[in-house]
LUMZA-667506 format. One line per 5 residues: their letters; for each residue y, z, x of N, C-alpha, C, O. Coordinates in steps of 0.02 Angstrom, whole numbers. Layout:
BEGIN
A = Y Z X Y Z X Y Z X Y Z X ~ ...
This chain:
BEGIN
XXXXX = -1249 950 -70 -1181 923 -61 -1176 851 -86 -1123 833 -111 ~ -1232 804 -81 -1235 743 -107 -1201 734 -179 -1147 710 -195 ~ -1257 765 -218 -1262 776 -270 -1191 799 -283 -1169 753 -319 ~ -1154 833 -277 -1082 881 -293 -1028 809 -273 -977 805 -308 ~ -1036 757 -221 -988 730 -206 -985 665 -260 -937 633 -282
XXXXX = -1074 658 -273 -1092 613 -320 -1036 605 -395 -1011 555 -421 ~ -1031 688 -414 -1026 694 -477 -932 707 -466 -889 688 -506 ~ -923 732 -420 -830 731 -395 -822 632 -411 -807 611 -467 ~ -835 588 -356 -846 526 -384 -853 506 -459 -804 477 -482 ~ -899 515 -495 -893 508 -574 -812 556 -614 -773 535 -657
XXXXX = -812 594 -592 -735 639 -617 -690 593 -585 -636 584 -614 ~ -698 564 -535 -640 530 -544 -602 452 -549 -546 429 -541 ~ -682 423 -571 -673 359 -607 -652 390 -687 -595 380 -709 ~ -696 422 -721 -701 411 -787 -649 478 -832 -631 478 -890 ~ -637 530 -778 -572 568 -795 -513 560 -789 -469 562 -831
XXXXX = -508 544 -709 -444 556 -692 -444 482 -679 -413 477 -626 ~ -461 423 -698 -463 359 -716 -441 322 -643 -408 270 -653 ~ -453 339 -570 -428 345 -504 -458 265 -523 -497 249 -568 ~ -417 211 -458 -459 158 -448 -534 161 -400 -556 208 -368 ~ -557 103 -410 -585 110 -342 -592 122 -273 -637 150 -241
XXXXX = -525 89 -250 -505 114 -201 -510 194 -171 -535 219 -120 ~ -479 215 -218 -457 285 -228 -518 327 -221 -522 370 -177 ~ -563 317 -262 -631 330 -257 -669 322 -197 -707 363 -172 ~ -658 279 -181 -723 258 -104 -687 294 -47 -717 316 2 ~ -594 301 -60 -554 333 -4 -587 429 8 -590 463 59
XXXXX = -605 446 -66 -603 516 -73 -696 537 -47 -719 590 -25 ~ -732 470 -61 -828 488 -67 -806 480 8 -805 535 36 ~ -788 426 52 -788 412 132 -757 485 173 -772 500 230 ~ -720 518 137 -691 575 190 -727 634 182 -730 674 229 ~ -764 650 109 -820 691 122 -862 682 159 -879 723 201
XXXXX = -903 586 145 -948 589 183 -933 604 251 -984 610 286 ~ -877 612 281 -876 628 351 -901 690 362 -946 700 403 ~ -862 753 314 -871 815 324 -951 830 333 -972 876 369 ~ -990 788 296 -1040 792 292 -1084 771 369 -1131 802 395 ~ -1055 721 389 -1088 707 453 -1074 751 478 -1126 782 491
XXXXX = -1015 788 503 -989 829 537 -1030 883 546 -1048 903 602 ~ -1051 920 472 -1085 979 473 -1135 955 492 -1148 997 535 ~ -1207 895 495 -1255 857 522 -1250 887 592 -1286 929 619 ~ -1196 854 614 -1197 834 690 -1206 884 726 -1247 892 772 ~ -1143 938 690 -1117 981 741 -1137 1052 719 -1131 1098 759
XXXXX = -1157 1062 668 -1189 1140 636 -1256 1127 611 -1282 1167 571 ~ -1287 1070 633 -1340 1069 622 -1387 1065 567 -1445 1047 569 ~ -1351 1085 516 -1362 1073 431 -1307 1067 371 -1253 1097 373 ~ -1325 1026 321 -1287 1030 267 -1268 1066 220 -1303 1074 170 ~ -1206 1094 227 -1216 1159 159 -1181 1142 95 -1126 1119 82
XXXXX = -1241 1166 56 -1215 1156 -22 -1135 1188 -12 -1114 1220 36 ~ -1088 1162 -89 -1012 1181 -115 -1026 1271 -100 -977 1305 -84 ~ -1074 1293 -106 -1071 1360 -120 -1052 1420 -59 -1022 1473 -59 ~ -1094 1372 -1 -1105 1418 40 -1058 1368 118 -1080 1369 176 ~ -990 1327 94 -935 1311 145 -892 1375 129 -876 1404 78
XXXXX = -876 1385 210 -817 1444 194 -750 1404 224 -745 1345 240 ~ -701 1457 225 -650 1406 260 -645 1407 341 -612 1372 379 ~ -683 1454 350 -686 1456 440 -715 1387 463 -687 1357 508 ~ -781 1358 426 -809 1301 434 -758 1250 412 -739 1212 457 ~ -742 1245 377 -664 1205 364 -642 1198 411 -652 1142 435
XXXXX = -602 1243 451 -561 1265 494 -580 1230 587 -542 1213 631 ~ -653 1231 584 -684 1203 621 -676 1131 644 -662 1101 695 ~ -695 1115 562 -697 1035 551 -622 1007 551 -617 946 551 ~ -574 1037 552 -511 1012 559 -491 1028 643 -440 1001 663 ~ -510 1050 668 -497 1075 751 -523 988 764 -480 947 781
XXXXX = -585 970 756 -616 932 764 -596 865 770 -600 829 819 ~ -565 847 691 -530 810 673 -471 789 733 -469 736 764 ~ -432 838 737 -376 860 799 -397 836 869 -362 809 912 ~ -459 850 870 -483 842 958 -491 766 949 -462 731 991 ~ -521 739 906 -542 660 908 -470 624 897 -470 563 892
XXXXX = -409 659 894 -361 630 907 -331 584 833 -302 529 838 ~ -341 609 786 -331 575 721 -272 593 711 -251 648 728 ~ -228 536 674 -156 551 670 -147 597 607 -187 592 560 ~ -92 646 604 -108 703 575 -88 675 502 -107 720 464 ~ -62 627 467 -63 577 410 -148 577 382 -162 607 330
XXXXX = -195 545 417 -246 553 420 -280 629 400 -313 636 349 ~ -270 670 436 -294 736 446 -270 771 369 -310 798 331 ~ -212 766 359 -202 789 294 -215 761 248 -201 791 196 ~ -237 712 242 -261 659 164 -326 681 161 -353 686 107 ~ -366 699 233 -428 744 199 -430 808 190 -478 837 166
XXXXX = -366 839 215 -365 921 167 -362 886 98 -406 886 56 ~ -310 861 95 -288 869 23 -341 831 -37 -336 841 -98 ~ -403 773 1 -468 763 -24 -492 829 -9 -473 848 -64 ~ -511 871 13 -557 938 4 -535 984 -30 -574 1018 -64 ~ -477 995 -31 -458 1045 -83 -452 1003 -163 -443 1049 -202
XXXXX = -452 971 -181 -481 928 -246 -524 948 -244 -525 1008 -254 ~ -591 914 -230 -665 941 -228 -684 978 -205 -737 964 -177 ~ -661 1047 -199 -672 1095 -190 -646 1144 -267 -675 1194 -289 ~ -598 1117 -290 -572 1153 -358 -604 1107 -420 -607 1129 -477 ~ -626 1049 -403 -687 1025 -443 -745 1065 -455 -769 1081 -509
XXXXX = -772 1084 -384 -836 1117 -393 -820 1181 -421 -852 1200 -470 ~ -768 1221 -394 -740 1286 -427 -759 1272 -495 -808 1296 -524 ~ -710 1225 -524 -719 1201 -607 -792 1204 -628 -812 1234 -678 ~ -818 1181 -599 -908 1154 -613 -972 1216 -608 -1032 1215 -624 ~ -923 1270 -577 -982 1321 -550 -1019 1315 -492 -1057 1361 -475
XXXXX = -1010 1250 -450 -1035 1263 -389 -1013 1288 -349 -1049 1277 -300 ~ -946 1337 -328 -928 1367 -295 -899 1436 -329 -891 1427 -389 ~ -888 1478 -315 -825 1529 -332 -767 1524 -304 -731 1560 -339 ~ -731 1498 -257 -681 1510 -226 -666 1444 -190 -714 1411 -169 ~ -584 1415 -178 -590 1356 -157 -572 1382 -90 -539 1433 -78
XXXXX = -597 1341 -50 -633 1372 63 -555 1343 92 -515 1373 127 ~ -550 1265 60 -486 1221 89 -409 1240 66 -359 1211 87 ~ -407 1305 9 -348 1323 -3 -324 1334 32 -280 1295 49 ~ -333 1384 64 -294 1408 137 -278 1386 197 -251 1419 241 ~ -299 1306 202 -320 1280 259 -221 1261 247 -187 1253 196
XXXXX = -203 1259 326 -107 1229 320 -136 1159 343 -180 1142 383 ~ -89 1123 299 -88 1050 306 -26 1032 373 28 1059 381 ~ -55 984 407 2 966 483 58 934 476 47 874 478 ~ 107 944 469 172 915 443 178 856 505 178 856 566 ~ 185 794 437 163 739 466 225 721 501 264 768 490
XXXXX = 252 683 533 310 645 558 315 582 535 282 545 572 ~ 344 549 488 378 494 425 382 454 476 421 475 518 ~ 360 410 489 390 324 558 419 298 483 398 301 426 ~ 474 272 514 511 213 460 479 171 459 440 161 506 ~ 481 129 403 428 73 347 451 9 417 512 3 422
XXXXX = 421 -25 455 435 -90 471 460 -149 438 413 -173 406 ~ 514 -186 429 531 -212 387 550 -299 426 543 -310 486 ~ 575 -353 373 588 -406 407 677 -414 388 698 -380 341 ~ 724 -458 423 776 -452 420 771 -517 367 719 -545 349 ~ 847 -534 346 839 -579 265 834 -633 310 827 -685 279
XXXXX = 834 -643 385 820 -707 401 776 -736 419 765 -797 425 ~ 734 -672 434 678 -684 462 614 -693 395 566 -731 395 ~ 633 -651 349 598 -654 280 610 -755 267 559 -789 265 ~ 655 -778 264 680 -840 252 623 -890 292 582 -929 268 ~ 633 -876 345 596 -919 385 540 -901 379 510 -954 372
XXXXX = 498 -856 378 420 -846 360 415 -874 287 363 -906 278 ~ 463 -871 224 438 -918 157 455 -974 155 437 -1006 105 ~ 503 -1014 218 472 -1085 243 430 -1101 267 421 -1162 260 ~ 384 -1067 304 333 -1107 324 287 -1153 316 272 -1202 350 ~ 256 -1120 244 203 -1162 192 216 -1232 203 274 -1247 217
XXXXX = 162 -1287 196 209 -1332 153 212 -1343 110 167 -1317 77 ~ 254 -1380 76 268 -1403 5 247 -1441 -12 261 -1460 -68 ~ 191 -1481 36 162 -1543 -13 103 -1541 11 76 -1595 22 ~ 62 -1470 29 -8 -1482 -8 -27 -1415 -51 9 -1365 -51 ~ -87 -1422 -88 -81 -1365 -125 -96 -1288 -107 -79 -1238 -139
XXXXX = -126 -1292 -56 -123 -1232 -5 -70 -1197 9 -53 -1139 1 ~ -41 -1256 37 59 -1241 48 57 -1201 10 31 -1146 15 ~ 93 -1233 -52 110 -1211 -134 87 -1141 -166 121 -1100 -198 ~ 14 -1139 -146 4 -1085 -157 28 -1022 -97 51 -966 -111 ~ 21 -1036 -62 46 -975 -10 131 -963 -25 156 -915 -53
XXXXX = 167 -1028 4 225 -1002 -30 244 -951 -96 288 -909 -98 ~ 191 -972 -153 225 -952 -217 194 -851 -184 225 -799 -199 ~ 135 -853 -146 128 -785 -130 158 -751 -117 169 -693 -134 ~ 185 -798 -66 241 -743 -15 301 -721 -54 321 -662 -57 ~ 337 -791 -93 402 -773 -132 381 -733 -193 431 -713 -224
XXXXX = 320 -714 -222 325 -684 -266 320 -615 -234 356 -570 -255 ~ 283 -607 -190 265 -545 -139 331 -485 -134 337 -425 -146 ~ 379 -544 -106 440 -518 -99 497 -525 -146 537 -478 -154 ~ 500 -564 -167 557 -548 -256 519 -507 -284 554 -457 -287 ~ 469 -494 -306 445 -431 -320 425 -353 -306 415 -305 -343
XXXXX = 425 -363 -234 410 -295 -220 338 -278 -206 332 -231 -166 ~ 305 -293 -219 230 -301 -240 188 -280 -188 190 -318 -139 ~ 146 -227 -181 83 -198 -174 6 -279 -154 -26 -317 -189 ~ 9 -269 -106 -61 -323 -111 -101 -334 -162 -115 -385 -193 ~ -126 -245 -167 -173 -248 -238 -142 -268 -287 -175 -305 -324
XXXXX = -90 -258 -303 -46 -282 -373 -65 -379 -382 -95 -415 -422 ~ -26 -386 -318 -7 -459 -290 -104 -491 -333 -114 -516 -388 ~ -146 -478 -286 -208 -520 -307 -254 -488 -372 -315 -482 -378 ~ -213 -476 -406 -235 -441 -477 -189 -466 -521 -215 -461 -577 ~ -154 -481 -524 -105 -523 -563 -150 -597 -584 -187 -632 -550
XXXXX = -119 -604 -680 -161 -660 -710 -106 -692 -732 -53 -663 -745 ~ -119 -772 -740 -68 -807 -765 -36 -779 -828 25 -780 -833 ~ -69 -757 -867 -57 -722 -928 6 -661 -909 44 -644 -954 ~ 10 -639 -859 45 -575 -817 113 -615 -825 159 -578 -845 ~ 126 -661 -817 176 -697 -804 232 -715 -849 225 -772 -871
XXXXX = 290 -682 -873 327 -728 -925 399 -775 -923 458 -761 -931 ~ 370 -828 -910 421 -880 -889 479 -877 -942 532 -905 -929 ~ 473 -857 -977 552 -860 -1015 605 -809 -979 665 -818 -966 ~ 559 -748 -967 593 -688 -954 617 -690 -884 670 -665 -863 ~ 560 -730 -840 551 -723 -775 540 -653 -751 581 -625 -714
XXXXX = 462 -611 -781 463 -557 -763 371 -555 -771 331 -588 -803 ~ 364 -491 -718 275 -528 -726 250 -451 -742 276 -406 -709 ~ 218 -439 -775 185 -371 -795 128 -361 -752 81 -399 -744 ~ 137 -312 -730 99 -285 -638 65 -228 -663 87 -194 -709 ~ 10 -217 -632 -34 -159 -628 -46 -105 -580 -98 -91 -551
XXXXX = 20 -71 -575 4 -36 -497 -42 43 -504 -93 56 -536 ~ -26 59 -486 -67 115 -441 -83 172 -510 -50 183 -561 ~ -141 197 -488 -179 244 -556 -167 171 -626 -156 194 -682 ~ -169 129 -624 -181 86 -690 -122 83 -719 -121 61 -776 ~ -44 111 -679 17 116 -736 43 48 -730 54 14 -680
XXXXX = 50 37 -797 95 -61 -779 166 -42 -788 196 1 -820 ~ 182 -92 -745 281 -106 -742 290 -179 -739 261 -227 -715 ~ 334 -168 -768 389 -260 -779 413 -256 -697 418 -201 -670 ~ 427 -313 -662 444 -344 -602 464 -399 -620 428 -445 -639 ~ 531 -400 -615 577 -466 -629 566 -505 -562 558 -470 -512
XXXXX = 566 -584 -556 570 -605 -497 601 -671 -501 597 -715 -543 ~ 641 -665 -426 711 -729 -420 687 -795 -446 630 -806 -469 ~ 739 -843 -441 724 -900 -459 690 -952 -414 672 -1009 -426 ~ 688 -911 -349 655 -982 -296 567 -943 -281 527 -973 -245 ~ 543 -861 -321 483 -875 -326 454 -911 -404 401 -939 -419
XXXXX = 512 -897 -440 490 -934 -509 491 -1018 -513 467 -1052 -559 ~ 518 -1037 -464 502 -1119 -442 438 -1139 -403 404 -1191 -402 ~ 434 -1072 -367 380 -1066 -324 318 -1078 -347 282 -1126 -333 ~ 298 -1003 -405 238 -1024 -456 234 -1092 -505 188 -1132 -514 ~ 299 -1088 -532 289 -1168 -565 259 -1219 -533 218 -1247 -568
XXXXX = 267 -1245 -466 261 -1280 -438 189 -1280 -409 150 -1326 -396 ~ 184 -1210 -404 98 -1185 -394 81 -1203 -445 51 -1256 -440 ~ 85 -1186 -494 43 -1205 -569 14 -1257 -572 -46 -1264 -586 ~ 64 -1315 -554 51 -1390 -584 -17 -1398 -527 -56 -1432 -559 ~ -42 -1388 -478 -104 -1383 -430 -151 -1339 -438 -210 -1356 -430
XXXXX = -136 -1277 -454 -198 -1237 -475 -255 -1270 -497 -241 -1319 -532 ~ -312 -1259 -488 -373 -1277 -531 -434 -1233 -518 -477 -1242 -475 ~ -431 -1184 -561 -476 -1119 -579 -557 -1142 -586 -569 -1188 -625 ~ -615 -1112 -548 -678 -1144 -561 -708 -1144 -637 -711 -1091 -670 ~ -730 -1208 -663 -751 -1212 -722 -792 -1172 -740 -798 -1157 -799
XXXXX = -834 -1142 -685 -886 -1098 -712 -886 -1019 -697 -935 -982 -703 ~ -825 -1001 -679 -796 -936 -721 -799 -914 -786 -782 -963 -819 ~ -813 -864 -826 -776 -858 -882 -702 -842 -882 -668 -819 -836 ~ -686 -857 -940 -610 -866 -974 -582 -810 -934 -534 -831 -902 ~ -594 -742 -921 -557 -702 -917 -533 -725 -838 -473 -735 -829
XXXXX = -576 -732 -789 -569 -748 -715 -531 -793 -724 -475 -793 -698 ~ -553 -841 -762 -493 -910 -766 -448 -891 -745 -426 -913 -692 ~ -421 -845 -778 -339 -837 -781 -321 -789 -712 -266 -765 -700 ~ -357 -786 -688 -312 -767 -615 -274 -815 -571 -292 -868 -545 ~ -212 -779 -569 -173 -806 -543 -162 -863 -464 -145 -921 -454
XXXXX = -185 -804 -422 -190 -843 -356 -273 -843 -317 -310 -797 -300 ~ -278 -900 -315 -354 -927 -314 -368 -955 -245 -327 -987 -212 ~ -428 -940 -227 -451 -977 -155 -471 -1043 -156 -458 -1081 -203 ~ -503 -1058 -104 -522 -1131 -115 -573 -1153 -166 -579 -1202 -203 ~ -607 -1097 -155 -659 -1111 -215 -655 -1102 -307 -697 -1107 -352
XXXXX = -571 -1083 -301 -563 -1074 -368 -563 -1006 -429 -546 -996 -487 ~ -602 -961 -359 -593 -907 -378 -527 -855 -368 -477 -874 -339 ~ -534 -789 -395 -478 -749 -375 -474 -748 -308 -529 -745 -282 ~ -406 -750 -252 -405 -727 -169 -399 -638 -190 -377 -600 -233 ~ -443 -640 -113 -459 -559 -114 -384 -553 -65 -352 -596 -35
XXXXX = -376 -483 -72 -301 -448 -16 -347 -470 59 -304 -493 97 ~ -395 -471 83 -420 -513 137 -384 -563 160 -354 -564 213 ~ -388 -611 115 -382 -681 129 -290 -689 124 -262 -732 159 ~ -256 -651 85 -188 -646 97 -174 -640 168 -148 -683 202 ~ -190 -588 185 -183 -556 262 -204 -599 302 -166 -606 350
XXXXX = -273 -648 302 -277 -713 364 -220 -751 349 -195 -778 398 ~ -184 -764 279 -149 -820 245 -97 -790 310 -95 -820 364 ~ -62 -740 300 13 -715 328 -24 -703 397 5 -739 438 ~ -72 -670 428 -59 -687 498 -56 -766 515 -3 -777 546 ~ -86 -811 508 -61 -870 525 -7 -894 528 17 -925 576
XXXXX = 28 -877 451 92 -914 466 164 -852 514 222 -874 513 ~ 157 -804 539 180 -763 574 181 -790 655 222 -788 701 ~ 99 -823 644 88 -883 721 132 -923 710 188 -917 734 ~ 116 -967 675 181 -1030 679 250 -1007 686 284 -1043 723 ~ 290 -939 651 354 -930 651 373 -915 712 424 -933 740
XXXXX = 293 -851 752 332 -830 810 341 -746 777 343 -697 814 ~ 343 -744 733 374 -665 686 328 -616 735 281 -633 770 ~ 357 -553 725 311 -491 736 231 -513 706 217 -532 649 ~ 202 -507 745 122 -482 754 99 -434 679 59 -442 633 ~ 148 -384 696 114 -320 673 158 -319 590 167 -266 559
XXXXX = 181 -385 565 205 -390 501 142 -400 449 101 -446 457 ~ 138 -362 404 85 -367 334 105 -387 279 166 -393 272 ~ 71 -399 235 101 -417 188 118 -338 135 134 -344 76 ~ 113 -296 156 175 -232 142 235 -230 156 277 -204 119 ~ 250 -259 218 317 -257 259 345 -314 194 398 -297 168
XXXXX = 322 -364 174 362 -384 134 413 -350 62 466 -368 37 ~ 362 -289 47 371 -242 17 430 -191 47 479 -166 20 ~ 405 -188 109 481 -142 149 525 -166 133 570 -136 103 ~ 528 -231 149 584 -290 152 638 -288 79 697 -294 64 ~ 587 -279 54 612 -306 -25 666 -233 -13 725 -242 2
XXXXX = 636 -159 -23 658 -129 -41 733 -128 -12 788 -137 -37 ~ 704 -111 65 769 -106 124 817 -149 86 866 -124 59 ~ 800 -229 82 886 -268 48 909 -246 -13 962 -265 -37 ~ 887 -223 -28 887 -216 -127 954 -154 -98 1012 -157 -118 ~ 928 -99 -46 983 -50 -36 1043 -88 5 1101 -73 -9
XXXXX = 1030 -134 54 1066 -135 85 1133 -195 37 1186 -219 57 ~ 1102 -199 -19 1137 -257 -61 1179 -194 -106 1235 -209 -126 ~ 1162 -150 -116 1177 -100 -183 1190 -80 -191 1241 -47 -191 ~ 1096 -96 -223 1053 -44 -259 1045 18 -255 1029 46 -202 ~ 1057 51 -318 1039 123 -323 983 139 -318 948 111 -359
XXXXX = 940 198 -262 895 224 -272 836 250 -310 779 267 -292 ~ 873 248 -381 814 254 -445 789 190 -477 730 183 -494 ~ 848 133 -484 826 71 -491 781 39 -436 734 6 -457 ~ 787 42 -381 732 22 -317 655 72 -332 599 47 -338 ~ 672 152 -337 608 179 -391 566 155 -419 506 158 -406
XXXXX = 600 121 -473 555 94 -545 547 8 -530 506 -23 -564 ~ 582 -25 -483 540 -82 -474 493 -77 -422 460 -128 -414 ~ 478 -20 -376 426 -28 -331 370 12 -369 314 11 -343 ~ 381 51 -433 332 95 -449 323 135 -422 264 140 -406 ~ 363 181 -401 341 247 -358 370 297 -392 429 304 -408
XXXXX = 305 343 -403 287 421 -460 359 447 -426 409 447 -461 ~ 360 466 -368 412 496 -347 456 484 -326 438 463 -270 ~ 541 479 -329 592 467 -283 590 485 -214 627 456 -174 ~ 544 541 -191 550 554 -126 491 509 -91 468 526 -37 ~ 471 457 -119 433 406 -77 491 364 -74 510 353 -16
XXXXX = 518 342 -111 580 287 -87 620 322 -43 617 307 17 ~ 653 361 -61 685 397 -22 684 353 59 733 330 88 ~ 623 350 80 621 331 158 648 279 155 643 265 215 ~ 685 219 123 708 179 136 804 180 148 851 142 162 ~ 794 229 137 889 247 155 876 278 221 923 294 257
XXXXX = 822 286 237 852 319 314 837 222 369 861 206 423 ~ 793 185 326 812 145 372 890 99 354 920 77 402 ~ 915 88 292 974 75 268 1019 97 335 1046 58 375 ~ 1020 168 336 1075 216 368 1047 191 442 1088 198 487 ~ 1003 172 454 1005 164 540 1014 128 553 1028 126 613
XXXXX = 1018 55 510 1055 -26 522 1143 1 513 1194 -19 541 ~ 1133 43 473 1242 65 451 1261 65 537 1304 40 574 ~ 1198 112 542 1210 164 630 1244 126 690 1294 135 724 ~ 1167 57 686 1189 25 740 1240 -43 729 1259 -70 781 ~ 1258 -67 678 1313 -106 658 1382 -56 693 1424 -70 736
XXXXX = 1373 -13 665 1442 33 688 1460 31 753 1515 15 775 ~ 1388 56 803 1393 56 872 1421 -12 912 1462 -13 958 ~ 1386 -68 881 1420 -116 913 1481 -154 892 1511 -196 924 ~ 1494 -131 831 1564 -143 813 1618 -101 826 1671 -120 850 ~ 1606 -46 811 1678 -3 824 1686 -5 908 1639 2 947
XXXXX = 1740 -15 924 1771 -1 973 1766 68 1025 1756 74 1085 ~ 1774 102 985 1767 171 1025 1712 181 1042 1699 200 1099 ~ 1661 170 991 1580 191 1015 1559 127 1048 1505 128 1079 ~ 1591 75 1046 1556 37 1110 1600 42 1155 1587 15 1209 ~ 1657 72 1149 1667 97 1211 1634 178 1266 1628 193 1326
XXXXX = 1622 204 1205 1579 267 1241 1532 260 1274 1517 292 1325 ~ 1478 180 1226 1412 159 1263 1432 141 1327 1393 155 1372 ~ 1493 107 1343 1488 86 1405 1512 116 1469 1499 102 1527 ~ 1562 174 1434 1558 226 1476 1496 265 1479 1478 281 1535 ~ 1463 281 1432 1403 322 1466 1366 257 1497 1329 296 1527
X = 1343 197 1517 1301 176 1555 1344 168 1624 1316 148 1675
């Protein structure tokens, strides 16, 4: 089984061109299956000789340890891949996880920040040291853009085109998209710029990353995330805000300003409209409760029913 998950891993750096991420997400949920069969059946069985009853097992399992069923299905849908890999490869005849039903997940709406509260979290920084400067230009680019963490600390000055005010982004499976962004994160980076100072003993290519730690190197999505819980302390904001929710954020106003649904699409980069999609049901539940406490009748119903 090693060996089989080894070579699923190589298929899907150098075929299906997956990131890393993507990769370590798909080797980590086998390796579970693998403990699993360890632990609890007592041995490891080659691609050949999993059926789907043992499948079937290992997902009961899954279930009992109480894993949210989001979870539970991202490793069907990792096993049935490598399982039609090995099919492909000859280590199996038959894929075991076809048949397995995936748990129809329940969608929680995206957490998002309101435009005032977004406001006051990209005051915080300050503006006159270069720390500030740099966090600010994070956050406002974070959110005039739309932007993915990974996107966010993968971005090179070179990414950037100040004439256009639009930064060429690298999101997800390696596809790039243009991301236009406002004028108070494009003051933002300017202003970052003039402080930047990239370690001399990088090569050229590192140079050019964009947002840098103290030491001059690229900041990892780590160090974003200590950056924004801190300043979430000082505001007082939700706890449980990431630097994704800035991403909610973006989208949620973009509708609640608008924007059409396919244009919000293609600036967040999402393969499918029915991933955006979730942002009109939170649109429609701010419509919901604006209504309730404005219209008359329904706050008058609320107060007859209490």
């Amino acid at each position: 089984m090693d060996e089989a998950i080894d070579l699923f891993a190589r298929y899907l750096r150098i075929e299906r061109n997956s990131s890393a991420l993507t990769v370590k997400s798909y080797t980590d949920d086998l390796r579970s299956l693998c403990e699993f069969f360890e632990e609890y059946q007592g041995q490891l069985y080659p691609p050949a000789e999993v059926t789907t009853q043992l499948l079937r097992t290992y997902v009961t399992f899954l279930h009992e340890c109480q894993y949210a069923r989001s979870t539970v299905a991202r490793r069907l849908a990792c096993l049935r891949s490598f399982f039609a890999f090995c099919v492909r490869e000859g280590l199996c005849d038959t894929n075991p996880a076809k048949a397995l039903r995936t748990p129809r997940a329940g969608r929680k709406l995206p957490h998002f920040l309101t435009t005032e509260q977004v406001g006051q979290l990209l005051d915080a920084p300050s503006a006159n040291t270069p720390d500030g400067l740099r966090d600010r230009a994070i956050l406002e680019t974070t959110y005039s853009a739309g932007l993915r963490v990974s996107e966010l600390v993968s971005l090179n000055v070179s990414n950037w085109d100040r004439d256009a005010d639009v930064l060429r982004v690298l999101g997800k499976g390696r596809k790039e998209r243009v991301a236009p962004i406002g004028s108070y994160a494009a003051r933002a980076l300017d202003r970052y710029l003039e402080v930047r100072e990239p370690a001399a003993s990088l090569p050229p290519a590192e140079q050019d990353a964009l947002f840098l730690n103290r030491f001059g190197k690229r900041l990892s999505d780590r160090s974003v995330r200590r950056m924004l819980d801190k300043y979430l302390l000082q505001t007082g904001l939700n706890q449980l805000t990431s630097p994704h929710t800035l991403r909610h954020s973006f989208a949620t106003h973009l509708l609640d300003g608008g924007a059409d649904l396919r244009s919000v699409q293609e600036l967040l980069g999402h393969k499918s409209l029915t991933t955006t999609q979730i942002y009109t049901h939170v649109s429609t539940r701010r419509l919901r409760e604006t209504y309730e406490l404005a219209h008359p009748h329904a706050a008058g119903n609320r107060r007859a029913a209490s």
